[in-house]
Wavefront OBJ file of the C-alpha trace (Angstrom):
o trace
v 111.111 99.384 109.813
v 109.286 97.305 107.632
v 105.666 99.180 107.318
v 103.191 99.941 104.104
v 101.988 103.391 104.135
v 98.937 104.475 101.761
v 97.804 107.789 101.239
v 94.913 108.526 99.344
v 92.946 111.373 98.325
v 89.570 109.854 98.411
v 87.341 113.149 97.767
v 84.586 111.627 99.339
v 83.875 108.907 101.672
v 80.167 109.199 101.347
v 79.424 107.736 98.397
v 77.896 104.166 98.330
v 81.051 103.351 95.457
v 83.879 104.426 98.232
v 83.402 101.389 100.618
v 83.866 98.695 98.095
v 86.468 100.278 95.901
v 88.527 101.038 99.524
v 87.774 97.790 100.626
v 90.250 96.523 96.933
v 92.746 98.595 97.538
v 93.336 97.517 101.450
v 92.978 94.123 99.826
v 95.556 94.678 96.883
v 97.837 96.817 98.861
v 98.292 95.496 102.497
v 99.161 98.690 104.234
v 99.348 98.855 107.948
v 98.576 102.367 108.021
v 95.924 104.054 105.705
v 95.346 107.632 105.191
v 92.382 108.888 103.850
v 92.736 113.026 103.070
v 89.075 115.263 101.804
v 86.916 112.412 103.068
v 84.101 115.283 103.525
v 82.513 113.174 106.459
v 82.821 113.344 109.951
v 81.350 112.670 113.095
v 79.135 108.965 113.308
v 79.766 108.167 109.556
v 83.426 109.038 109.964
v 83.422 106.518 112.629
v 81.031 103.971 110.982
v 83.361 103.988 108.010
v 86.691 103.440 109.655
v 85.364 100.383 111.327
v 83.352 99.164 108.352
v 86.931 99.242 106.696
v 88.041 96.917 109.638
v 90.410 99.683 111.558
v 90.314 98.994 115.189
v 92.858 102.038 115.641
v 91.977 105.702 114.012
v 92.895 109.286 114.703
v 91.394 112.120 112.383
v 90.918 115.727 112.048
v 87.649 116.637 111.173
v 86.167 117.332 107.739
v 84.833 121.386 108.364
v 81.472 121.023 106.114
v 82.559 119.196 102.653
v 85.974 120.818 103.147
v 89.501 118.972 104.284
v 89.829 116.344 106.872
v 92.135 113.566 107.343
v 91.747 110.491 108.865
v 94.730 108.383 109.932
v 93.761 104.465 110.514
v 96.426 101.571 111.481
v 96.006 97.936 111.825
v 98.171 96.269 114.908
v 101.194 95.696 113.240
v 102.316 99.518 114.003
v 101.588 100.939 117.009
v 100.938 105.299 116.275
v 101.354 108.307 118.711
v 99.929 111.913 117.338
v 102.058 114.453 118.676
v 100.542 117.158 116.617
v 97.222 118.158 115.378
v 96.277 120.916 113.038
v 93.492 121.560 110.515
v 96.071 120.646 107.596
v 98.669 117.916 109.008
v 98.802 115.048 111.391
v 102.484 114.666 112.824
v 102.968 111.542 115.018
v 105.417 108.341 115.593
v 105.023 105.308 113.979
v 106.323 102.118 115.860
v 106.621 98.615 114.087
v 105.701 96.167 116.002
v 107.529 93.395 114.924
v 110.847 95.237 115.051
v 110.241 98.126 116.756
v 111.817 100.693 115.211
v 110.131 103.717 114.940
v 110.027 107.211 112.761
v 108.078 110.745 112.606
v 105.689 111.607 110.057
v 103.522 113.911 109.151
v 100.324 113.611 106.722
v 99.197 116.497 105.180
v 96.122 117.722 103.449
v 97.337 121.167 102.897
v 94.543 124.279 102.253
v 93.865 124.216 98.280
v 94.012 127.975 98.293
v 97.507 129.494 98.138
v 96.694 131.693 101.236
v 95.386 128.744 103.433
v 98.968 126.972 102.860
v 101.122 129.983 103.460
v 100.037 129.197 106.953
v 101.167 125.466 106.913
v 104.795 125.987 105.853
v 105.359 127.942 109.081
v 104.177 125.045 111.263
v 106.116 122.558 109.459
v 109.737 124.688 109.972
v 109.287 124.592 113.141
v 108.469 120.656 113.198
v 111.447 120.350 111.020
v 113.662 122.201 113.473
v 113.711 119.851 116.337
v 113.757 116.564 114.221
v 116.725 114.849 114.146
v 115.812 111.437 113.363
v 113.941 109.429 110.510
v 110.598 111.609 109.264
v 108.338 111.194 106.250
v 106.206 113.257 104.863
v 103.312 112.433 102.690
v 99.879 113.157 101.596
v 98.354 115.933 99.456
v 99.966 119.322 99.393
v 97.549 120.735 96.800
v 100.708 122.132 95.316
v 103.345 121.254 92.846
v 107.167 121.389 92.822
v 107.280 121.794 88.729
v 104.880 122.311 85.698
v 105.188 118.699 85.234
v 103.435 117.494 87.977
v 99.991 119.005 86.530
v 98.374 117.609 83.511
v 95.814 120.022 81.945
v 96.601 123.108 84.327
v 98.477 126.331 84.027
v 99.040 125.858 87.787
v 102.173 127.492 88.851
v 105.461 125.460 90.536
v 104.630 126.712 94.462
v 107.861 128.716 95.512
v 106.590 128.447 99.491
v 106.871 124.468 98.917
v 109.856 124.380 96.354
v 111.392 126.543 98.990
v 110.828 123.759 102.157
v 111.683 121.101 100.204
v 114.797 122.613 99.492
v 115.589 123.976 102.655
v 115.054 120.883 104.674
v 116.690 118.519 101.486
v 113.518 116.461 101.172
v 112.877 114.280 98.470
v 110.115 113.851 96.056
v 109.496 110.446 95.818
v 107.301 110.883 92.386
v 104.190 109.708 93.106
l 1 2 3 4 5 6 7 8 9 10 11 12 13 14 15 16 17 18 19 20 21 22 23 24 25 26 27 28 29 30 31 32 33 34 35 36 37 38 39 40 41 42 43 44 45 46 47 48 49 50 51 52 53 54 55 56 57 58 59 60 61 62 63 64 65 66 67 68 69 70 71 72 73 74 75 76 77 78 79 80 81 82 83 84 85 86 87 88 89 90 91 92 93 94 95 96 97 98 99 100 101 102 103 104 105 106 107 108 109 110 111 112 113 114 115 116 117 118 119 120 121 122 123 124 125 126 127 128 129 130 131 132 133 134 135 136 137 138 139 140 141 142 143 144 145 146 147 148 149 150 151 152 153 154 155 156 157 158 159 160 161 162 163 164 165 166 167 168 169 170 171 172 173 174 175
């Protein structure tokens, strides 16, 4: 599988400065998938900004007020199929076109308070248990694994998310 995933916290797609600054990084990048997590719009300007990006393909869960959302776009050189929605994840297949090999994954935009994600971790052990092939899983987990991984916060390593990772021998890829 040869395909470019980008994940980006964008905490806001409503501002004028979002369109052209997105509009670089599809150019600098190339990804053939693009995920866009807190874009705080939905609805008509969700829409009207996917295509203004040039995504003929899109799947999103709504933004609830200026709170969450994720919005999965593709260009044709993958082919997607969600197999899961929920309010903090996306799980579907991804299929290259050109070779067509195929994986799971799952984009998350987990709750930023600690009791919102003690619900996701659930959800994703029982993903986990049936998957028995190639599965990534990226976005924003508004948690961290170590003290390291925040600069300027006395944030806490999560012990729900040290705790999957462990479990299910995922790797942090650093990012």
């Amino acid at each position: 599988m040869n395909i470019k995933l980008l994940s980006w916290n964008v905490q806001g797609c409503g501002d004028w400065r979002f369109l052209p600054a997105a509009r670089q990084v599809l150019r600098d990048y190339k990804p053939d998938l693009v995920v866009f997590v807190e874009p705080r719009v939905s609805g008509r300007k969700a829409d009207s900004v996917i295509a203004s990006l040039g995504f003929l393909n899109s799947h999103r869960v709504e933004a609830v007020g200026f709170s969450g959302g994720i919005w999965l776009a593709w260009y044709d050189s993958a082919t997607v199929h969600v197999l899961l929605n929920h309010f903090q994840f996306i799980h579907f297949r991804i299929t290259d076109k050109a070779t067509r090999n195929s994986a799971l994954a799952t984009t998350i935009y987990a709750s930023p308070s600690s009791t919102g994600r003690k619900q996701l971790w659930p959800h994703l052990r029982r993903l986990a248990a049936g998957i028995s092939v190639p599965w990534i899983l990226f976005g924003d987990f508004n948690a961290t694994l170590c003290s390291e991984d925040r600069r300027g916060c006395r944030q806490l390593p999560s012990k729900d998310f040290q705790h999957f990772v462990c479990d299910y021998g995922l790797r942090d890829l650093g990012y």
